[in-house]
C-alpha positions as CSV (number, residue, x, y, z in Angstrom):
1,X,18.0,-25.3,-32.1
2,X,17.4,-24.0,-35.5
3,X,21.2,-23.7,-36.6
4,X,21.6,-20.2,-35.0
5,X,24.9,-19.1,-33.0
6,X,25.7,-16.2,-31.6
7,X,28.0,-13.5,-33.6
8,X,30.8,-10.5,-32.8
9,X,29.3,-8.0,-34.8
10,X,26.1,-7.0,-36.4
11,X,27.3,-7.0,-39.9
12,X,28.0,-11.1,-39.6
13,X,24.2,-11.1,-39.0
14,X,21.7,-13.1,-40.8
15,X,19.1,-11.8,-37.7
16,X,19.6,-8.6,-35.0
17,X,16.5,-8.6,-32.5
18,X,16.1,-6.1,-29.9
19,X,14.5,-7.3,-26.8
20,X,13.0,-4.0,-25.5
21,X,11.6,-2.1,-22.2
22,X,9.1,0.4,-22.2
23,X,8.9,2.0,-18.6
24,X,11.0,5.0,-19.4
25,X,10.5,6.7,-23.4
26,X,14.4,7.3,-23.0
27,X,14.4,3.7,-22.9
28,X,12.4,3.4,-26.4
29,X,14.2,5.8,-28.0
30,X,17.1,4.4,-27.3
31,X,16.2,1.5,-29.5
32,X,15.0,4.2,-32.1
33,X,18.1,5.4,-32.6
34,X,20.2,1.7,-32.5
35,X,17.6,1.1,-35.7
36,X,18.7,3.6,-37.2
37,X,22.3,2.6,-37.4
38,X,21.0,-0.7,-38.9
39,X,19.4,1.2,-42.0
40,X,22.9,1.1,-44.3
41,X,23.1,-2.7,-42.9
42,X,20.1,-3.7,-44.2
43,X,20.7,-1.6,-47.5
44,X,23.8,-4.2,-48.0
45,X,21.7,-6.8,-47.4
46,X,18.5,-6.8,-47.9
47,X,17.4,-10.7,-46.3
48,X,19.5,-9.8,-42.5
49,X,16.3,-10.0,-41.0
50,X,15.6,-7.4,-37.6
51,X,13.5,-7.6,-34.9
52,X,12.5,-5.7,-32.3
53,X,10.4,-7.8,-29.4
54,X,9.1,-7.3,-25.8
55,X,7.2,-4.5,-24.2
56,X,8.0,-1.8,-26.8
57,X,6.7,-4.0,-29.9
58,X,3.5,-4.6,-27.8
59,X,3.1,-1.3,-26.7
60,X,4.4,0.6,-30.7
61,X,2.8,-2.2,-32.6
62,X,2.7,-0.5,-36.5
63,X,4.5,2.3,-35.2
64,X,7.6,0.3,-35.1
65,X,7.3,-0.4,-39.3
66,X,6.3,3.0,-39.9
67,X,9.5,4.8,-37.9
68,X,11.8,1.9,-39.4
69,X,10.2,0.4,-42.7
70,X,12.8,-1.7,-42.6
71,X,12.1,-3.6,-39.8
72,X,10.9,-7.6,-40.8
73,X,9.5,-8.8,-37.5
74,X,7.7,-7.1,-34.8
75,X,7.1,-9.8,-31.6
76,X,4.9,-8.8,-28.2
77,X,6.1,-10.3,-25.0
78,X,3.2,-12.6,-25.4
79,X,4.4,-14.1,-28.8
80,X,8.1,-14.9,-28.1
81,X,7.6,-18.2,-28.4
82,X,6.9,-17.5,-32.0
83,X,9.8,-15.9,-33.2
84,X,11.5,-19.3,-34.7
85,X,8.5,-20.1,-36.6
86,X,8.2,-16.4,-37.9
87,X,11.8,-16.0,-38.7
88,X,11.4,-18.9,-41.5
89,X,8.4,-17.5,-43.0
90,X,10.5,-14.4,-43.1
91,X,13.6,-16.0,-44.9
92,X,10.8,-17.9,-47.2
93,X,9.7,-14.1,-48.3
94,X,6.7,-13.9,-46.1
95,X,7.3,-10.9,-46.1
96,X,7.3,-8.5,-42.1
97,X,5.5,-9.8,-39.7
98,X,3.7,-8.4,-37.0
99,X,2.7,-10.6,-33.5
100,X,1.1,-8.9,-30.4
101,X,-1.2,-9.9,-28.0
102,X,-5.0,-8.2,-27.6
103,X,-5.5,-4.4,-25.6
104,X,-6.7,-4.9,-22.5
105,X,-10.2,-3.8,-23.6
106,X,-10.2,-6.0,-26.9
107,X,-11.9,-9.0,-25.5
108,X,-12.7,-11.0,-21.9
109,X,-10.0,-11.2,-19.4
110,X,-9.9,-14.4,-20.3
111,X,-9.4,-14.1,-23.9
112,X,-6.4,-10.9,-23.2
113,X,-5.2,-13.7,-20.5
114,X,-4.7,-16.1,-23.0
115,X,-3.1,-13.7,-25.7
116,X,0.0,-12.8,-23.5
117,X,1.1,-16.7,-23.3
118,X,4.1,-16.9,-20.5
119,X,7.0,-18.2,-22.2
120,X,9.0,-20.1,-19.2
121,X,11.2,-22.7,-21.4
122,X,13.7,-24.7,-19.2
123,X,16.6,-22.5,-20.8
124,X,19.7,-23.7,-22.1
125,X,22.5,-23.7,-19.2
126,X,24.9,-22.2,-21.4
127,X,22.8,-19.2,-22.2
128,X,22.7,-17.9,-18.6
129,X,25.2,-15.6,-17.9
130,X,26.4,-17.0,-14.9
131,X,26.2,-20.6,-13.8
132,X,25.5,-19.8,-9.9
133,X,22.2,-17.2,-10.1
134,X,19.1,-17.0,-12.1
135,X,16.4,-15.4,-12.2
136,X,13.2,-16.8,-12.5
137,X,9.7,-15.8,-13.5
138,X,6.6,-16.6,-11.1
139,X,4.0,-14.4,-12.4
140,X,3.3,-12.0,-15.8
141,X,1.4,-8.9,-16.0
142,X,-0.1,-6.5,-13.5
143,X,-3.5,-5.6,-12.5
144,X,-2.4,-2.5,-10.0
145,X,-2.8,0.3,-13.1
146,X,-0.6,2.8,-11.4
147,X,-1.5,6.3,-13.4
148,X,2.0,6.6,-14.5
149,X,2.7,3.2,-15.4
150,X,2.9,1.7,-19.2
151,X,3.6,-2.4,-17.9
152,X,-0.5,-3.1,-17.4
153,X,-0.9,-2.8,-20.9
154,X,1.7,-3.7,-22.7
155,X,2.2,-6.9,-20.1
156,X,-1.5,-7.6,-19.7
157,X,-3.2,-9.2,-16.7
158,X,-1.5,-10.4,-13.4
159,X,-1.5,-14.5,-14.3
160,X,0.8,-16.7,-11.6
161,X,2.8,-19.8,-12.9
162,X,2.1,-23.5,-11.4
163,X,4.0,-23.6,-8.4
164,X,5.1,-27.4,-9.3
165,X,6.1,-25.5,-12.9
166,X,8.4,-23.2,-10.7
167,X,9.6,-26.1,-8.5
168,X,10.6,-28.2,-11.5
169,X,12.5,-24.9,-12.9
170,X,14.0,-24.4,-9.7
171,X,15.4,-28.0,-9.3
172,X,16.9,-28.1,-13.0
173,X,19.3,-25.0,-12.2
174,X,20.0,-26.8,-8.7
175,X,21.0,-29.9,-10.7
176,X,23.1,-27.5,-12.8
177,X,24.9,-26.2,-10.4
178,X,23.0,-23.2,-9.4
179,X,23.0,-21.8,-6.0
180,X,20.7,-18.5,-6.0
181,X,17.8,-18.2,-7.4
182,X,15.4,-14.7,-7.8
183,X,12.0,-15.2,-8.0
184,X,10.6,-12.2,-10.6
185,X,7.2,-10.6,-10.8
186,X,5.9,-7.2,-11.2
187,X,4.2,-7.4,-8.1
188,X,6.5,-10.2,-6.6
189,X,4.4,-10.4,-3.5
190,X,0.7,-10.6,-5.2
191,X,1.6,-14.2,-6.4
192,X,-1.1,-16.3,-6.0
193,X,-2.2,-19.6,-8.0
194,X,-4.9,-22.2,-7.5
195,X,-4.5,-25.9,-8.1
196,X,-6.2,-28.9,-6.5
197,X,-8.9,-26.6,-4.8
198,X,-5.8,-24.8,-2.6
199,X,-4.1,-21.8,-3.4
200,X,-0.5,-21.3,-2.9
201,X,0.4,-17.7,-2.1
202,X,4.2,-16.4,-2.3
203,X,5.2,-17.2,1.4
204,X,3.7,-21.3,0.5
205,X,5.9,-20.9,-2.7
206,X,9.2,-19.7,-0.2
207,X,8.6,-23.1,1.7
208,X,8.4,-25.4,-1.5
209,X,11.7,-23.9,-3.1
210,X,13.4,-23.7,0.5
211,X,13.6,-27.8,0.3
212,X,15.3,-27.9,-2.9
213,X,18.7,-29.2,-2.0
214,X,21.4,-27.4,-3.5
215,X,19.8,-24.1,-4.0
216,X,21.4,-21.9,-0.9
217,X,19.8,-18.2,-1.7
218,X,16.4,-17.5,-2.6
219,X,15.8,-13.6,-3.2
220,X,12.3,-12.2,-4.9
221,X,11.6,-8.9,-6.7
222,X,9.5,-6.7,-6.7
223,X,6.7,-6.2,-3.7
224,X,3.5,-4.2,-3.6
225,X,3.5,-2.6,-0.1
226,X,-0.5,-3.4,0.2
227,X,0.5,-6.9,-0.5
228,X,3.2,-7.3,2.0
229,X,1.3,-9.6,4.7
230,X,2.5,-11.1,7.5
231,X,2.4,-14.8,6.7
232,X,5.4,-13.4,3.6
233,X,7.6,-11.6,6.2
234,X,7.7,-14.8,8.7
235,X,8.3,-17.1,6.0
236,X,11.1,-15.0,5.0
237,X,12.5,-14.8,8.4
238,X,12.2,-18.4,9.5
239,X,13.7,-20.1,6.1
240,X,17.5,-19.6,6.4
241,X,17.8,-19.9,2.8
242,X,15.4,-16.8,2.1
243,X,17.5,-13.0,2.2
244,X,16.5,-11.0,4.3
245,X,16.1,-8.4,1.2
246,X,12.8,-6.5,0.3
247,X,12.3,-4.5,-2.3
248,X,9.3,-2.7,-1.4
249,X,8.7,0.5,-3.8
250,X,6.8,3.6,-2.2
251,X,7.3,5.9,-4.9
252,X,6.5,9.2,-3.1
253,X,5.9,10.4,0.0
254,X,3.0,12.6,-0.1
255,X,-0.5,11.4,0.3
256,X,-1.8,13.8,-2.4
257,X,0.7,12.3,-5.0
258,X,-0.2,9.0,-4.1
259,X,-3.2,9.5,-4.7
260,X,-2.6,10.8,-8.4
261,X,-0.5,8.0,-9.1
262,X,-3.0,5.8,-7.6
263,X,-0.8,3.6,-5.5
264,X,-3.5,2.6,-3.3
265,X,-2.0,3.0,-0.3
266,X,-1.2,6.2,1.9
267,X,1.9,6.9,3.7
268,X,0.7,6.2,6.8
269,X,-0.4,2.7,5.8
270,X,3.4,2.5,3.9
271,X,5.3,3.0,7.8
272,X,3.1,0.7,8.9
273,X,3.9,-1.7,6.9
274,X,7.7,-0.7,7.7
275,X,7.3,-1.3,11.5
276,X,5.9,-4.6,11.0
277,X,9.5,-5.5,8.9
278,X,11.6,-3.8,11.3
279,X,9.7,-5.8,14.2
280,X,9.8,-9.5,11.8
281,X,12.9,-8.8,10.5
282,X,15.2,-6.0,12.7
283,X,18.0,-7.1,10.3
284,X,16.4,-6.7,6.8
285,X,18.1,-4.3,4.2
286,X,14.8,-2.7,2.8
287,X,14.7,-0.8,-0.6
288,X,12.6,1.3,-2.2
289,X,11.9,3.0,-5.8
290,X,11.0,7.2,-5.7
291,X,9.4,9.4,-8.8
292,X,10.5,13.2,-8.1
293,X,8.9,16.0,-10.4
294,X,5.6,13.6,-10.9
295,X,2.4,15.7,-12.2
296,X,1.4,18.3,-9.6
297,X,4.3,17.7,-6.6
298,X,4.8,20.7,-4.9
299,X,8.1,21.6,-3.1
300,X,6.3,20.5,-0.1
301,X,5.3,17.2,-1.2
302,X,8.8,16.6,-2.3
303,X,9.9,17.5,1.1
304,X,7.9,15.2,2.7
305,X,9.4,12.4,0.6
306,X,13.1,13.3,1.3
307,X,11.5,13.0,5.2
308,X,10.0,9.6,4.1
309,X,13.6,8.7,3.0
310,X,15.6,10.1,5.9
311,X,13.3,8.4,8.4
312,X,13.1,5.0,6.5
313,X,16.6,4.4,6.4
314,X,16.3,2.6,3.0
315,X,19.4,0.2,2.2
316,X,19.4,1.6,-1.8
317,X,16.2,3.9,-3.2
318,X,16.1,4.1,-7.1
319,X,15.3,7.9,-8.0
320,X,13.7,8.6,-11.1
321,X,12.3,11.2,-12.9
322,X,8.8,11.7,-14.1
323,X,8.3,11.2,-17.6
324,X,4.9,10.8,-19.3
325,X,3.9,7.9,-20.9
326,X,1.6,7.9,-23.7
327,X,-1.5,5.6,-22.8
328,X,-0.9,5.6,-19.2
329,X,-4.4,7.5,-17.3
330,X,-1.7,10.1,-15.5
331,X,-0.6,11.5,-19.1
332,X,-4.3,11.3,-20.3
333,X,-5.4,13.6,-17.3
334,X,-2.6,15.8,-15.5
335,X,-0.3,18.1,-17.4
336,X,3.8,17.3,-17.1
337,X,4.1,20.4,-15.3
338,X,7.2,20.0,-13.2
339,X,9.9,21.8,-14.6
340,X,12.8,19.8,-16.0
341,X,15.2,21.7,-14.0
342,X,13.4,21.0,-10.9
343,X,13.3,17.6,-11.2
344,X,16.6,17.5,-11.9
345,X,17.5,19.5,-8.6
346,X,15.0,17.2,-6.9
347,X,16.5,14.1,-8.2
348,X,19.9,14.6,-7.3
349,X,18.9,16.4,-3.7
350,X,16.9,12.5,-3.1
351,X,20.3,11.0,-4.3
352,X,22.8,12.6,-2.0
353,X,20.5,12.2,1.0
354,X,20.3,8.2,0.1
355,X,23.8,7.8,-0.4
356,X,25.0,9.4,2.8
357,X,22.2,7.0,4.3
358,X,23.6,4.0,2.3
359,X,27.3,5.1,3.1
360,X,26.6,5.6,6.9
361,X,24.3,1.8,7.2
362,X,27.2,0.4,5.3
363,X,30.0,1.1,8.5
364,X,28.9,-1.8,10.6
365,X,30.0,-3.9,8.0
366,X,33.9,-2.7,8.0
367,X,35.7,-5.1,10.3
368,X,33.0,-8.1,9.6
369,X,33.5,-11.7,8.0
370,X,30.8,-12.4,5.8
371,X,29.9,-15.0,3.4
372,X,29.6,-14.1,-0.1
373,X,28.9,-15.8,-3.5
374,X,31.5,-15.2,-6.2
């Protein structure tokens, strides 16, 4: 809307923002290293203005400037909504420009609440990559402080959106021709957001965007296991519009790493919470996320994971490796002591065993008509 369009090629660029994650440090130095290549650009000319937004900016801040000096605007997840506005005091010679919201321990929830604003605009059809899906957001932040986790603090609090706000979202991609919809949140299943002296919690959300005519899949990512109640589960199997899909990360399998990573919740508690999906929904593809090589596991801890994993049956795990995060409690206290080689070996051990589990749930499917959405 400000007389911006979309170009091939960096050099034809008048602006270059990165939109960055910062859950893995590959995944920041990644961008690190893309900067780089943009130093001789910005030598040619010195007004292409570059940007680098999201979780990294909040979570680098001045580090950003001082690894790349020639870097113009630095933009928090909290200020995107600010980036127009900052790009024309930048082309004015207002010289960089540096927007992030407050630390968790700079001010009152409220006040840190109200510096990572949710930016939820009803987007441009033509910017979504395809016309039939979207994904869209129903909460920000996350108040679970996992030890090995970055997102609390560079995301800030857990805040839900208006459920009328996501209802009017949900109807203007239905009137555009959308027919699946994924509802996003850190901790998917925590949603919960009072209006009118009533609270609507994710399965009253379910119902309200199950009535909106044209929208034929509703999918939502990603659950907390201690938030996975019962009232959730039964809306999801009594809305024929709802996937039977949950994506419910346990991360290890060993009470003693859980405990380090402060998952608050033990394994037993994590089957449990499996039996009562198997017994709502026998048909549900369940997921899961696993960190092998985190600080302390033992080869016995690790075993009990890849026992976790055979037993579960999970439809698709994602296997990580540990690595530490600066600012996150589990780097401040444990040493990284798990050898890179080992978690290597552990990583790819955790791999084969899922995808022979994938492969072998997968057979029942040869031979079967199914709808699909192309």
């Amino acid at each position: 809307k400000r007389g911006y369009e979309l170009v091939a090629a960096p050099a034809a660029a008048d602006a270059i923002l990165y939109n960055t994650c910062s859950v893995r440090a590959h995944a920041e130095e990644k961008i690190y290293s893309a900067l780089g290549r943009l130093r001789q650009l910005k030598k040619q000319n010195p007004r292409k203005i570059i940007g680098v937004i999201g979780c990294m900016a909040q979570n680098h801040q001045q580090q950003v400037f001082k690894r790349a000096p020639y870097v113009d605007l630095v933009v928090g997840p909290g200020q995107l909504h600010q980036i127009p506005a900052l790009l024309a005091e930048i082309e004015a010679g207002g010289g960089p420009r540096l927007e992030v919201s407050l630390d968790r321990t700079d001010g009152s929830r409220r006040d840190v609440e109200r510096s990572f604003e949710s930016y939820d605009p009803l987007r441009d059809e033509a910017m979504r990559p395809s016309r039939y899906q979207a994904f869209v957001r129903i909460m920000i932040g996350c108040d679970k402080f996992c030890t090995y986790c970055i997102v609390p603090k560079v995301r800030g609090p857990e805040q839900s959106r208006p459920a009328a706000e996501i209802e009017a979202e949900v109807r203007k991609l239905a009137d555009e021709g959308c027919r699946e919809v994924t509802l996003l949140g850190q901790t998917v299943n925590s949603y919960r957001h009072a209006a009118d002296g009533r609270t609507s919690r994710l399965s009253d959300l379910l119902y309200r965007l199950h009535a909106v005519d044209g929208i034929e899949r509703i999918k939502f990512v990603t659950n907390f296991p201690k938030d996975m109640t019962q009232d959730l589960l039964e809306a999801v199997r009594d809305l024929k519009k709802c996937s039977h899909y949950l994506h419910v990360p346990c991360q290890s399998g060993s009470n003693d790493v859980l405990r380090r990573m402060k998952r608050l919740y033990t394994v037993e508690e994590y089957r449990e919470m499996l039996a009562r999906i198997r017994e709502t929904l026998p048909d549900a593809a369940v997921t899961s996320d696993f960190i092998v090589g985190f600080c302390g596991e033992t080869e016995d801890d690790f075993r009990e994971s890849m026992a976790l994993v055979e037993e579960a049956r999970f439809k698709n795990s994602f296997i990580f490796k540990y690595s530490p995060r600066e600012g996150t409690k589990a780097d401040e206290h444990w040493p990284d002591d798990v050898p890179e080689d080992v978690k290597r070996r552990r990583n790819n051990e955790m791999l084969a065993l899922q995808n022979r589990i994938s492969y072998e749930d997968n057979q029942p499917f040869v031979g079967r008509t199914v709808e699909v959405l192309v």
